[in-house]
Backbone bond lengths (Angstrom), bond angles and torsions (degrees), N, CA, C in turn:
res aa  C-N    CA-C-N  psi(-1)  N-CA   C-N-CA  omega(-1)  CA-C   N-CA-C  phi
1 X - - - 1.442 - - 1.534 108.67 -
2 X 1.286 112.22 95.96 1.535 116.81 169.17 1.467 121.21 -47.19
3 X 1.557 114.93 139.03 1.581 99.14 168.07 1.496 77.15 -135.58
4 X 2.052 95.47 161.81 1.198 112.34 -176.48 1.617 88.24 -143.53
5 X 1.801 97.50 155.72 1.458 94.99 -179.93 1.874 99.69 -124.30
6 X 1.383 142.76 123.02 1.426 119.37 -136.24 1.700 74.57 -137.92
7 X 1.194 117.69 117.90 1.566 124.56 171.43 1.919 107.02 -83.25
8 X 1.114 111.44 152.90 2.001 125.63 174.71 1.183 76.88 72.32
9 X 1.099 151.67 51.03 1.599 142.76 144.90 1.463 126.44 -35.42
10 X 1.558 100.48 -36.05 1.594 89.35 -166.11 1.521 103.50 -104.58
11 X 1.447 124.36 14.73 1.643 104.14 143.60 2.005 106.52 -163.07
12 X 1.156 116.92 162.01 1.102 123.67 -160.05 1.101 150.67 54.07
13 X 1.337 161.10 -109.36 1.603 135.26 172.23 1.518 100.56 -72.26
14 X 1.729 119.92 -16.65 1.621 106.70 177.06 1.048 118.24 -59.52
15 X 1.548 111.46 -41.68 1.509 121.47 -166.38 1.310 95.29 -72.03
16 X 1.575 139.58 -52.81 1.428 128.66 -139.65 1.804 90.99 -90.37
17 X 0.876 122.77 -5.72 1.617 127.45 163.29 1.515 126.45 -66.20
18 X 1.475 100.87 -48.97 1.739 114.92 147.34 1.200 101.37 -71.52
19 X 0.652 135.68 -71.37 1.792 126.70 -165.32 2.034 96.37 -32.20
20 X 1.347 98.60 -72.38 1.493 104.57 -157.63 1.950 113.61 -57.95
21 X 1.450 115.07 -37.61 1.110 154.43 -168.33 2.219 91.23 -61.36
22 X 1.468 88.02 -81.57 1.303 115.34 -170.04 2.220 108.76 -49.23
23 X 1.426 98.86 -11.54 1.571 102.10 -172.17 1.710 110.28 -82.38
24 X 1.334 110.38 -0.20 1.656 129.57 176.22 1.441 102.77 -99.38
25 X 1.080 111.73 100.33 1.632 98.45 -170.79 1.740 109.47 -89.56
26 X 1.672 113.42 35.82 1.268 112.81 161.06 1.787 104.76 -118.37
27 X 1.178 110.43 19.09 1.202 124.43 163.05 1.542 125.82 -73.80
28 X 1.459 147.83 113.11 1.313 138.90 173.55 1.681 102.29 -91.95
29 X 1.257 126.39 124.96 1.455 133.41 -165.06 1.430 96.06 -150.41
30 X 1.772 100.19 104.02 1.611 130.59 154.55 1.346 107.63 -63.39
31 X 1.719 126.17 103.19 1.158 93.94 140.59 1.419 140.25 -130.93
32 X 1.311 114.27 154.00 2.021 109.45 -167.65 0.893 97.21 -100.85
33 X 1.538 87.39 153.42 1.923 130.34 -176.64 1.053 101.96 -129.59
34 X 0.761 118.10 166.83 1.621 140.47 -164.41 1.982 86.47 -113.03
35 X 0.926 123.68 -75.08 1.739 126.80 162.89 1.553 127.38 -104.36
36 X 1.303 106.07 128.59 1.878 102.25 179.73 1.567 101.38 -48.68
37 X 1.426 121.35 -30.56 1.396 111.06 -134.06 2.153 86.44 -90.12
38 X 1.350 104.10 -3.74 1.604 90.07 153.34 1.006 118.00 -99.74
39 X 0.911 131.97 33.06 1.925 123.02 -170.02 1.745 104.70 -109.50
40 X 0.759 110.24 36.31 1.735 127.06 -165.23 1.559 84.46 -55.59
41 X 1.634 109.83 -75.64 1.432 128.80 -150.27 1.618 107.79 -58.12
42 X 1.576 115.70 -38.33 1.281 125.91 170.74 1.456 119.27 -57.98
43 X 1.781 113.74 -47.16 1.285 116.58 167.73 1.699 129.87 -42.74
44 X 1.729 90.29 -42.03 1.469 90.35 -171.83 1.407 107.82 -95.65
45 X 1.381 131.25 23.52 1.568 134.36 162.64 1.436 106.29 -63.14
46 X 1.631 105.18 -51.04 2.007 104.19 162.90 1.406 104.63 90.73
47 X 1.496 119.52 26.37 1.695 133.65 -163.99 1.397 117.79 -121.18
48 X 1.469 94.06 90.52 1.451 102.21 -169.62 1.281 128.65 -47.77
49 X 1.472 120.74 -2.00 1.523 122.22 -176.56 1.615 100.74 -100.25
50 X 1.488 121.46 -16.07 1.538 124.04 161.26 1.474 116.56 -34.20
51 X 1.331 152.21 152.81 1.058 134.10 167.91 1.792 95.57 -166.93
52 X 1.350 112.68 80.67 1.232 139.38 -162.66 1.917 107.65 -80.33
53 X 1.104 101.58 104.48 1.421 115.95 -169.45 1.666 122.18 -118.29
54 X 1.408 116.58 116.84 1.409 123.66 -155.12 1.795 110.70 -78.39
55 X 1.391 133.61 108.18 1.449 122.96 -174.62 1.367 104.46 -170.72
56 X 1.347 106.95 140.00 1.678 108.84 -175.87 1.580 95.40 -84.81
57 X 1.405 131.62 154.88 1.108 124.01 171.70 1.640 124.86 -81.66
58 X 1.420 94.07 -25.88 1.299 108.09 170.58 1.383 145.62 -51.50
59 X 1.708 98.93 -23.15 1.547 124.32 -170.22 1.767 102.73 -120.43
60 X 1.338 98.32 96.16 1.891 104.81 176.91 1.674 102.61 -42.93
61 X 0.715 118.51 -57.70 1.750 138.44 -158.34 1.791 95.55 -39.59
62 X 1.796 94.88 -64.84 1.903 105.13 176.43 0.999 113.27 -70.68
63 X 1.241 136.15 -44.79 2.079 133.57 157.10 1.612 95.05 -28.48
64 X 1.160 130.04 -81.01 1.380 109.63 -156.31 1.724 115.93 -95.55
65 X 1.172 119.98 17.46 1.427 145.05 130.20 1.962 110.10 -32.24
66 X 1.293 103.41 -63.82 1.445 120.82 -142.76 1.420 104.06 -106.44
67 X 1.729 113.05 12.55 1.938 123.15 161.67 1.286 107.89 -99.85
């Protein structure tokens, strides 16, 4: 069971990475946002192996905040 952890998730090659990634549903696919409250497009994919997690990558402190 693959897991992937796919950062800019909630729009552009992040998203279409979950998008593409997430269509194997023995796939586990993290993906971070910077805010839930953009993750609209990810929400409504409706893919239970999604597992959409809020953290800047930049800041260690919120990375391990957000496991």
């Amino acid at each position: 069971m693959p897991s992937y952890a796919i950062t800019g998730a909630a729009r552009g090659i992040g998203f279409e990475f979950v998008n593409q990634l997430s269509t194997d549903s023995e796939n586990i696919v993290f993906a971070l946002v910077r805010s839930k409250t953009t993750a609209d497009r990810l929400v409504a994919l409706g893919r239970p192996n999604v597992h959409i997690l809020e953290a800047d990558i930049t800041n260690t402190n919120g990375l391990k905040a957000s496991t």
